[in-house]
C-alpha positions as CSV (number, residue, x, y, z in Angstrom):
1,X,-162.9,41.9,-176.7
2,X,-165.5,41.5,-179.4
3,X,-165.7,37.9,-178.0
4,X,-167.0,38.8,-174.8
5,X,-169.0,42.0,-176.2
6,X,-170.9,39.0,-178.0
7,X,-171.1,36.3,-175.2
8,X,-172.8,39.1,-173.1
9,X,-175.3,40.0,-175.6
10,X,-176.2,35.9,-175.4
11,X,-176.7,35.9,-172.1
12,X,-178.4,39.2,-172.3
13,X,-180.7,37.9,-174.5
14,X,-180.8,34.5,-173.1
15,X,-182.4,36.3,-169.9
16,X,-184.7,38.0,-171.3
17,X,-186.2,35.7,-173.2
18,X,-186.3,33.2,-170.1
19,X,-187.9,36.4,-168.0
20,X,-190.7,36.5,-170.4
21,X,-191.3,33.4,-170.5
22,X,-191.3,32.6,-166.5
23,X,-193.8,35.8,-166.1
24,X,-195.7,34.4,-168.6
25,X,-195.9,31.8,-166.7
26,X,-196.6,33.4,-163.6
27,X,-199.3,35.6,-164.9
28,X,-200.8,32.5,-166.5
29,X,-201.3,30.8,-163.2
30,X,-202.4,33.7,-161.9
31,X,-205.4,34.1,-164.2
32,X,-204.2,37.8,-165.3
33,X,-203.2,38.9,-169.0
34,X,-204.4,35.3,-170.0
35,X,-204.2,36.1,-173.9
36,X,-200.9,38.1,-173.5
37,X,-199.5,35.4,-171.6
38,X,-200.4,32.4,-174.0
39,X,-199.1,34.8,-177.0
40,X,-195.8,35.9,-175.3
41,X,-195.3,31.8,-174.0
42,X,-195.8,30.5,-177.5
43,X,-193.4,33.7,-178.7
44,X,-191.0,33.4,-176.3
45,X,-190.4,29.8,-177.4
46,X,-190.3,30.8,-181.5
47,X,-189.1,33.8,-181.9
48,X,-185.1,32.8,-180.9
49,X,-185.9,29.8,-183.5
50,X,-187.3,32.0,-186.0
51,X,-184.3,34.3,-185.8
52,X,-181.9,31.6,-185.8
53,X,-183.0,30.3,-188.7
54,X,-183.0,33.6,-190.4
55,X,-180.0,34.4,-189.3
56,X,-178.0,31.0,-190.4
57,X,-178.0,32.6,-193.7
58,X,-175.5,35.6,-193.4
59,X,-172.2,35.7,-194.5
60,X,-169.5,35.1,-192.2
61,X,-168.2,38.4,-192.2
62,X,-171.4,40.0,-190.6
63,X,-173.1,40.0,-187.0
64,X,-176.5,38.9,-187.0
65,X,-178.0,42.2,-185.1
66,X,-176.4,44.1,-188.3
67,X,-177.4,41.5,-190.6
68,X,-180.9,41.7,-189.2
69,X,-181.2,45.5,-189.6
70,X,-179.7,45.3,-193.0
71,X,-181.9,43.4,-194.3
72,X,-184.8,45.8,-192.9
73,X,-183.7,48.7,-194.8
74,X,-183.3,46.1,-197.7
75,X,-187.0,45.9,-196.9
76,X,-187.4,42.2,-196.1
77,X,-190.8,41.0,-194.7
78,X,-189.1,38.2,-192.6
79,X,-186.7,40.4,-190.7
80,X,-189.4,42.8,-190.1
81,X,-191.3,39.9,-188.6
82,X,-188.3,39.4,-186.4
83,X,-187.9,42.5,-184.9
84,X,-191.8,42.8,-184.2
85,X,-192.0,39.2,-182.5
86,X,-189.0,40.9,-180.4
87,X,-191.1,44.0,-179.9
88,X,-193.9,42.2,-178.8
89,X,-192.3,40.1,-176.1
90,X,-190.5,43.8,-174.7
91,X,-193.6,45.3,-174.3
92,X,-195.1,42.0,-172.6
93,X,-192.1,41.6,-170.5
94,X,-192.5,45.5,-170.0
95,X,-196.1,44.8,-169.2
96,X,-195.7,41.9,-166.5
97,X,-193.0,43.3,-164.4
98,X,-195.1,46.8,-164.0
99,X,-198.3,44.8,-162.8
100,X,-195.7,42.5,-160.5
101,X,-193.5,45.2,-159.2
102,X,-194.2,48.5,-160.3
103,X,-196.6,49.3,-157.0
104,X,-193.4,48.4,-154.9
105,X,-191.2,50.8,-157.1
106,X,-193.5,53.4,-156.8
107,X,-194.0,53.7,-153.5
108,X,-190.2,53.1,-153.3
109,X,-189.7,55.9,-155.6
110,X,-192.0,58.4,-154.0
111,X,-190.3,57.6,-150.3
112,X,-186.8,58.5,-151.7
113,X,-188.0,61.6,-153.6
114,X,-189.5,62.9,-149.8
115,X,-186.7,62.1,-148.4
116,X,-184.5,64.1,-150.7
117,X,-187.1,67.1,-150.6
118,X,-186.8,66.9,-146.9
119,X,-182.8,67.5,-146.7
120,X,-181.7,71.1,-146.1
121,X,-179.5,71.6,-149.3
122,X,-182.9,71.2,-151.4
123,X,-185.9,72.8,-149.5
124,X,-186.5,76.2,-151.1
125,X,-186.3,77.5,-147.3
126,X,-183.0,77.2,-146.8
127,X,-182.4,80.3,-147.2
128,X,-184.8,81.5,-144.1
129,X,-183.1,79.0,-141.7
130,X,-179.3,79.6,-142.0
131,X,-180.5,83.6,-141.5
């Protein structure tokens, strides 16, 4: 079980790093969010290297998310590096998909919360029509 628990966090984070770095791309070619796209490119490439290496270093008997953390309250400059970079590429990732998609989502959004405002069992009138 832990097995798979940590295969899926790999290919969790395998994704997400590939999804920043593909809408860096994008945005790149776009001519939009040029410096955030060059920085999140460049990070997207060194910060899985730069955790690797710090992480190669644990004992055995330790995860490297834990290990990561632990060292954080152990106050150590490089693991707080690590967990920025990863902060930083969230927010661009975060960043990218709401100028790609978000428009769509939100009028998506909006459409289904009408509709749902428009159904008998949540108009505040209900009350008047079934008298």
């Amino acid at each position: 079980m832990l097995n798979l628990l940590s295969a899926t966090l790999v290919f969790m984070y395998v994704i997400f790093i590939v999804a920043t770095f593909l809408l860096a791309i994008i945005h790149n070619f776009r001519d939009q969010w040029i410096p955030f796209a060059y920085a999140s490119i460049v990070l997207a490439i060194a910060s899985p290297l730069v955790a690797f290496l710090f992480i190669n270093g644990k004992p055995t008997n330790t995860n490297g998310f834990m290990y990561v953390f632990k060292q954080i309250v152990a106050a150590n400059l490089n693991a707080f590096i690590i967990v920025l970079l990863h902060l930083y590429l969230l927010f661009s990732l975060g960043l990218f998909l709401k100028d790609n998609v978000g428009k769509k989502l939100s009028v998506y959004f909006h459409t289904w919360i009408n509709h749902i405002r428009t159904r008998i069992y949540v108009r505040k009138d209900r009350n008047k029509e079934n008298t």
